[in-house]
C-alpha positions as CSV (number, residue, x, y, z in Angstrom):
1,X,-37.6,-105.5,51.1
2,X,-39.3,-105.3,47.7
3,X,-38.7,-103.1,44.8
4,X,-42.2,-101.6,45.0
5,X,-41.6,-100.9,48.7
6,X,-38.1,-99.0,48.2
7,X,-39.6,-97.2,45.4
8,X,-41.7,-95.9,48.7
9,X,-39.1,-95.1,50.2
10,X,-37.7,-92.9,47.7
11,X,-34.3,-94.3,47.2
12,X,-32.3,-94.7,43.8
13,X,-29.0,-95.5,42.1
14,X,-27.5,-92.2,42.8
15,X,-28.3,-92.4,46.8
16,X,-26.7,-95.6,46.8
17,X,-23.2,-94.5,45.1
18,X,-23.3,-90.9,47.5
19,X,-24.0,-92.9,50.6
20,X,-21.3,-95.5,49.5
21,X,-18.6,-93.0,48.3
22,X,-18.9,-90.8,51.2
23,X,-18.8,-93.4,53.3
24,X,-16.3,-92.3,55.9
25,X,-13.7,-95.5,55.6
26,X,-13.7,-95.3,51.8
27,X,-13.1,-91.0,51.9
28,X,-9.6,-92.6,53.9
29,X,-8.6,-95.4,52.0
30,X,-9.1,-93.2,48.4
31,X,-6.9,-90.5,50.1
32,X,-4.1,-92.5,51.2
33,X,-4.6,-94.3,47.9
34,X,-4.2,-91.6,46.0
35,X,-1.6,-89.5,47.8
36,X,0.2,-92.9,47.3
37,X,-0.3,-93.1,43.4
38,X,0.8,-89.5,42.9
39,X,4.3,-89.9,44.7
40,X,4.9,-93.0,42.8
41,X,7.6,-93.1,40.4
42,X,4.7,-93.9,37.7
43,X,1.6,-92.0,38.9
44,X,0.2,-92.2,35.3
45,X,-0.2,-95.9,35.5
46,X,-1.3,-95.9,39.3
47,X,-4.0,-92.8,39.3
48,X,-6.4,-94.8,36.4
49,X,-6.0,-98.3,38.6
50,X,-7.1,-96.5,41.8
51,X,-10.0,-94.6,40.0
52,X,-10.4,-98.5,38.5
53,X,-10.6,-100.3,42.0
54,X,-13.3,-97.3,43.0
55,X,-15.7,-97.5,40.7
56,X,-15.1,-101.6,41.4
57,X,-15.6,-100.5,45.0
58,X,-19.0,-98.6,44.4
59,X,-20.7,-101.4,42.0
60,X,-20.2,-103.5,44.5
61,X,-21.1,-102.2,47.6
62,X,-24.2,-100.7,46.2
63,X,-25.2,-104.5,44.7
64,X,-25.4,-105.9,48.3
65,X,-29.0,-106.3,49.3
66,X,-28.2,-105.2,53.4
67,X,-26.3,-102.0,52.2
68,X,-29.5,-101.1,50.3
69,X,-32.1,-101.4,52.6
70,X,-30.0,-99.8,54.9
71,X,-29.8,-96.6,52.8
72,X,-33.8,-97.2,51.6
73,X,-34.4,-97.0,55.6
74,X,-32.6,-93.9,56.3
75,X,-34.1,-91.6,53.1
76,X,-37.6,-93.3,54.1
77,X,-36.8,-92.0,57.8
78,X,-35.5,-88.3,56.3
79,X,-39.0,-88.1,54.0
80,X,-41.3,-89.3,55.9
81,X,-40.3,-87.4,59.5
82,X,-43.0,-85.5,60.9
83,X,-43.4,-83.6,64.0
84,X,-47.0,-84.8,64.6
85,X,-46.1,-88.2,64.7
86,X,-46.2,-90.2,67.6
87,X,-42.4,-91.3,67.7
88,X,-42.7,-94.9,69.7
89,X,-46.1,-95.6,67.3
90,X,-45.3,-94.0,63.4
91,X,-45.4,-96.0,60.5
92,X,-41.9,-94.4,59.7
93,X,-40.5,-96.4,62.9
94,X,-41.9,-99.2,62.0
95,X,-40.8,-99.5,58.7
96,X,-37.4,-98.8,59.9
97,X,-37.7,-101.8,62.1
98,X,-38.1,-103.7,59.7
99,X,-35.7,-102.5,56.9
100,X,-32.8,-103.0,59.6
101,X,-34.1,-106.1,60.8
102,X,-34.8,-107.5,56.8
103,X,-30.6,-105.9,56.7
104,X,-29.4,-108.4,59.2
105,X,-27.6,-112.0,58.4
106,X,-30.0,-114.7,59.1
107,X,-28.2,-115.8,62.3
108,X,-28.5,-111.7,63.3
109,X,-32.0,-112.2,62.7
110,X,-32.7,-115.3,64.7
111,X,-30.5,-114.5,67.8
112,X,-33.0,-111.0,67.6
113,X,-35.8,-113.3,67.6
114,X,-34.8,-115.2,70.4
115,X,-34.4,-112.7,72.5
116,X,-37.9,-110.9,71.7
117,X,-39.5,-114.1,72.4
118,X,-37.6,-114.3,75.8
119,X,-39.0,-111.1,76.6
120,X,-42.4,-112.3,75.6
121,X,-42.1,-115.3,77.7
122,X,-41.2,-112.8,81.0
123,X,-44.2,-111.2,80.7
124,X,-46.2,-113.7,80.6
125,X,-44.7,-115.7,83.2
126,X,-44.6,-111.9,85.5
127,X,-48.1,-111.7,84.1
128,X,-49.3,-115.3,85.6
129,X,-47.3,-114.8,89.1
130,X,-49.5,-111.5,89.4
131,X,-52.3,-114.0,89.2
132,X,-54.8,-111.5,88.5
133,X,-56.1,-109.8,85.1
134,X,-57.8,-106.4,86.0
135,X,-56.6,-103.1,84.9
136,X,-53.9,-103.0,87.3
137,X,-52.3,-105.5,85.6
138,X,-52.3,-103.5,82.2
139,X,-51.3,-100.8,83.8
140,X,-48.0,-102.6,84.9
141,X,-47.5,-103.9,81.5
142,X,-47.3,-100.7,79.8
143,X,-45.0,-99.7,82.2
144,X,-42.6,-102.4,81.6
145,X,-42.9,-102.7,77.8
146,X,-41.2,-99.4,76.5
147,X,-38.3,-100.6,78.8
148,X,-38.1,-103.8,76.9
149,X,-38.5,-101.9,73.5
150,X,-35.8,-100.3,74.3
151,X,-33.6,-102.5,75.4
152,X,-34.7,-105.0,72.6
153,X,-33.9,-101.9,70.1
154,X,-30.8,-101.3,71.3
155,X,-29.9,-105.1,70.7
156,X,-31.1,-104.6,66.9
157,X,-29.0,-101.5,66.6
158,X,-25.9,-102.7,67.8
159,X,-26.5,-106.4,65.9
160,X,-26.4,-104.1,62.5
161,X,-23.5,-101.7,63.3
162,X,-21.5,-105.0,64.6
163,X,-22.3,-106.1,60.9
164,X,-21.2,-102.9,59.2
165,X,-18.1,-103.1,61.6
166,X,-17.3,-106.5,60.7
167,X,-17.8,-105.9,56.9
168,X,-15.2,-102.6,57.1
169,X,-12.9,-105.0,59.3
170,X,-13.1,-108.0,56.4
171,X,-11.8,-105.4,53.5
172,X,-9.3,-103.5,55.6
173,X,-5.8,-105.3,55.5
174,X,-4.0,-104.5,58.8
175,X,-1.0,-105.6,57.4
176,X,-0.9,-104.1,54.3
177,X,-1.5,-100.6,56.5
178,X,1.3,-101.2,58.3
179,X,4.0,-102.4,55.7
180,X,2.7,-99.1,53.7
181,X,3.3,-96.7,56.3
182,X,6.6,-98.4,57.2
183,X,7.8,-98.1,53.2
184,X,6.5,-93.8,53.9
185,X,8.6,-93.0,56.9
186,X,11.5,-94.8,54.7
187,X,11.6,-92.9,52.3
188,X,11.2,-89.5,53.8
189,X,14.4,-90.9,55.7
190,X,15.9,-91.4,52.8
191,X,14.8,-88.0,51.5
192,X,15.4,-85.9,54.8
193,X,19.0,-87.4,54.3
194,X,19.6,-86.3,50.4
195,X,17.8,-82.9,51.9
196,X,14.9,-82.8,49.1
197,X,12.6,-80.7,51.3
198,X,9.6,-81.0,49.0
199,X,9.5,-84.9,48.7
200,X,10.1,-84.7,52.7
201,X,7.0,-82.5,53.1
202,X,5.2,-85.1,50.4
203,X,6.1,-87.9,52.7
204,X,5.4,-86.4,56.0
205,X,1.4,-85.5,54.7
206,X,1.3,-89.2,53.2
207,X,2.4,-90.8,56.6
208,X,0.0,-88.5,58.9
209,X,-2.7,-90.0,56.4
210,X,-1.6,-93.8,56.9
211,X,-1.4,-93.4,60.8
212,X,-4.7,-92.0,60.3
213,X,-5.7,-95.2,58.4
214,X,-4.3,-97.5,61.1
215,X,-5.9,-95.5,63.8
216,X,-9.3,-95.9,62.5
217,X,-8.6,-99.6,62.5
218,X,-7.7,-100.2,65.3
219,X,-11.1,-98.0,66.7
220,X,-13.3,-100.2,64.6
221,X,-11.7,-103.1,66.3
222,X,-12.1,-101.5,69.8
223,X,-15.6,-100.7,68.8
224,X,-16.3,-104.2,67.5
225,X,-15.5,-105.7,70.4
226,X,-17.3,-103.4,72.4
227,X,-20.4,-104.0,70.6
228,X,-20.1,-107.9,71.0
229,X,-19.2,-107.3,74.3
230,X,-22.5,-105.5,75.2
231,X,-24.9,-107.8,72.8
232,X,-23.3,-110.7,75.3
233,X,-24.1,-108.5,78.6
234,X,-28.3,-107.2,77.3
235,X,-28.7,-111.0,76.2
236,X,-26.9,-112.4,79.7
237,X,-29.2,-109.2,81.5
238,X,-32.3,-110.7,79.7
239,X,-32.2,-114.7,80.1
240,X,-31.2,-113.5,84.3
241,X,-34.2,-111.4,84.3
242,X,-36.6,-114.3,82.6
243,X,-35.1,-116.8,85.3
244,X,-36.0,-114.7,88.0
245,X,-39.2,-114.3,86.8
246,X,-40.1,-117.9,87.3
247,X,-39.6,-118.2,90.6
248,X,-40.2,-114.6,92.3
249,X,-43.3,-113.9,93.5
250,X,-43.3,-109.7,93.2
251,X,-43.9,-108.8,89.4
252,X,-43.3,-105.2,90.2
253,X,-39.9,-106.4,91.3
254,X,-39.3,-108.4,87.8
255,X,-40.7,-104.8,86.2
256,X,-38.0,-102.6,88.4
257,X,-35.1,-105.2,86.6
258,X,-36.1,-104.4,83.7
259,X,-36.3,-101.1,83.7
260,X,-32.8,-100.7,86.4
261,X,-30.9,-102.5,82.9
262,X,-32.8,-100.2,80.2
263,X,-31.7,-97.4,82.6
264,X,-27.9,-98.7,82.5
265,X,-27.0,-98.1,78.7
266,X,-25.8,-95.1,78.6
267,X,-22.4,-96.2,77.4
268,X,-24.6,-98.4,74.7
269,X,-26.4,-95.1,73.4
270,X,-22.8,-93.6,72.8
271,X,-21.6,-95.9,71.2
272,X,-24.3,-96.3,69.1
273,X,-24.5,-92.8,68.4
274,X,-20.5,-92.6,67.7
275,X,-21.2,-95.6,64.8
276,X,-24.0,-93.8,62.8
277,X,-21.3,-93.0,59.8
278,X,-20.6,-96.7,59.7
279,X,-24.8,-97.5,59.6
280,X,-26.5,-94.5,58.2
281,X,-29.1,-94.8,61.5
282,X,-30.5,-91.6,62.8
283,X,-29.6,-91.2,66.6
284,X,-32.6,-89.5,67.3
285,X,-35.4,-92.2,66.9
286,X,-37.1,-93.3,69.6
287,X,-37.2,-97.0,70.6
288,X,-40.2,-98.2,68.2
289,X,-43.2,-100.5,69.9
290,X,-41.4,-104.0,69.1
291,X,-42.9,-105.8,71.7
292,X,-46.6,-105.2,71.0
293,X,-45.8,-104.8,66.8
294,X,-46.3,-108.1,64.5
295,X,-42.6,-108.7,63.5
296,X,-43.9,-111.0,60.8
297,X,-46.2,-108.2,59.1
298,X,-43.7,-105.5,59.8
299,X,-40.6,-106.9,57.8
300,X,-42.3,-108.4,54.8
């Protein structure tokens, strides 16, 4: 988005580096880090090269573009919430449509908009095998379109956490996790055996904080294959749904599809929800109007 735009939105320098150092994965990897440094034989050379590597950490995740608008997006959302707003129709929800779609990769972005334009092609295909354009028709429409808003804003949400997921995934070295907390529960062996209680103690807090570590790996590879997972089921859902349309003759069948798979992602909402540390999205935003909005006006 534009600098005069995300000076809208109310964002500066100092959200970026709180959003960036409070970022849960970072608040783990400083710990273990540190806790690291200090029991070093040298902590007085390790302490300034982890404080080093931070502030390495912060520059550069607050220079990406994607991580920007992300944050611009969610302090636009916090000012600008309102009560009286129509959720499903505020400019606040469209305007965080477009920040997270302007925050995708441009493959993210073009498998979005291949969908949406699947989704436009079912309704008219459902619209021409109802053969008739009174209000009726209309009628049916509306019912059918907040079912595919939601289904198509469920597909954005998970296409950006499965890019914050695989960004955390691409600087987190499994290995090196594992080799560290072997080296910890070495030397507390060693330790335990020489009896020096209060390095054993040291060691035992260090090692709950590197399982921890390797834990949340392994949970943001669960979760990143989840999210694939379910991007590959609403896109498989969608293309079944559009090839159904063309030959069935009852559009308020094609309509009750549509709604039965916006009704089945309850497990996608949770997850969702459980990944708002990793994306900064509120949880409580209803699905905006994408199907009737102008994509090309909103994320300019």
């Amino acid at each position: 988005m534009g600098e005069s735009i995300r000076k809208q939105m109310g964002a500066g320098l100092w959200d970026y580096l709180k959003e960036a150092f409070f970022f849960r994965w970072n608040l783990l990897a400083l710990a273990g880090v540190t806790v690291a440094a200090v029991m070093s034989p040298s902590p007085d050379i390790l302490l300034p090269l982890v404080a080093a590597g931070e502030l390495a950490y912060l520059a550069g995740l607050t220079s990406i573009p994607r991580f920007r608008s992300a944050i611009d997006a969610k302090r636009h959302a916090e000012k600008n919430a309102s009560p009286k707003e129509t959720p499903r129709g505020s400019q606040n929800n469209l305007k965080t449509l477009g920040a997270m779609f302007n925050g995708l990769s441009p493959a993210s972005q073009q498998r979005f908009e291949r969908l949406r334009e699947r989704c436009a092609s079912m309704q008219q295909i459902a619209h021409g095998v109802r053969g008739a354009t009174g209000p009726g028709d209309s009628h049916a429409d509306e019912l059918r379109e907040p079912a595919l808003d939601k289904l198509l804003w469920a597909f954005l949400r998970l296409l950006f956490s499965q890019q914050a997921l695989s960004r955390f995934l691409a600087a987190t070295d499994e290995p090196a996790l594992k080799t560290q907390l072997a080296a910890l529960e070495t030397r507390m062996t060693d330790a335990a055996q020489r009896s020096n209680e209060r390095i054993v103690n040291s060691l035992r807090d260090s090692i709950i904080t590197a399982k921890l570590r390797l834990d949340n790996y392994r949970s943001a590879q669960a979760n990143a294959e989840f999210v694939s997972v379910e991007l590959d089921r609403i896109e498989g859902k969608i293309q079944a749904i559009s090839e159904m349309a063309v030959g069935h003759q009852d559009a308020d069948y094609i309509s009750s599809q549509v709604d039965s798979v916006a009704d089945s992602m309850t497990h996608t909402e949770e997850a969702i929800r459980e990944l708002n540390s990793i994306t900064g999205l509120s949880s409580d935003m209803e699905a905006p109007p994408i199907m009737s909005t102008d994509l090309d006006r909103v994320v300019q």
